[in-house]
N, C-alpha and C positions, 0 to 999 in steps of 0.2 A: 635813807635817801641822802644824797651827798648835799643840795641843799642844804637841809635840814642839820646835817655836820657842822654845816659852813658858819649856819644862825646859833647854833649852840657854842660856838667857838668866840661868840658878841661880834662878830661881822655885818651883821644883818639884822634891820631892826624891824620888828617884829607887822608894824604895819605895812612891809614892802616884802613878806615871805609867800602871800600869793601870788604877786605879779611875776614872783621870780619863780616861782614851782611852773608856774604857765608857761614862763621862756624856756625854763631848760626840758621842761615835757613837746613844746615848738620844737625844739633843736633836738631832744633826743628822735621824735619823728621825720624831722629832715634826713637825720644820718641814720636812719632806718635801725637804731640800738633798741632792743626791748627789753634788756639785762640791767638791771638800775643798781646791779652791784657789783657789774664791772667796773672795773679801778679806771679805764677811759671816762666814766660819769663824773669822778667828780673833777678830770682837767676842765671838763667841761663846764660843772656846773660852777668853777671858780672864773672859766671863760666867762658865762652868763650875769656872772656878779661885776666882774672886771667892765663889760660892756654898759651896765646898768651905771654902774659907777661912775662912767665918763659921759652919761648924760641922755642916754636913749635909753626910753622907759615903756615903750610901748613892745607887749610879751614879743609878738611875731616878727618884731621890726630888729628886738635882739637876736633872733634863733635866726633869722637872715643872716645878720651879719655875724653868728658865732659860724656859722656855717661857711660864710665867707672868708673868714681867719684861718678857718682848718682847712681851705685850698678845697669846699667843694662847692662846685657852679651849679646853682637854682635857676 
């Protein structure tokens, strides 16, 4: 799971790898992807970490707006 790439690369530290599996699982179900090893997962799942990163941490409030970055209206 590209997540889980992301945390093994020391990105992600280990007590914040649920909330972010929650957002990118929120966002993979926005954009209707069920392939979690399509090469689009992990733009995404580096979107999800990017957005967490800048300070919104709540899972569904990310997968809005990664959804909202990738130009599609919820």
């Amino acid at each position: 799971m590209p997540i889980n790439r992301v945390f093994r690369q020391g990105k992600i530290k280990p007590e914040d790898l649920a909330r972010l599996d929650r957002a990118f699982a929120f966002t993979l179900r926005s954009l209707h992807l069920v392939d979690r090893s399509d090469p689009i997962c992990e733009i995404i799942a580096r979107k999800v970490i990017e957005i967490d990163a800048a300070g919104t941490h709540e899972p569904e409030e990310i997968a809005r707006e990664a959804t909202r970055e990738f130009g599609i209206k919820q």
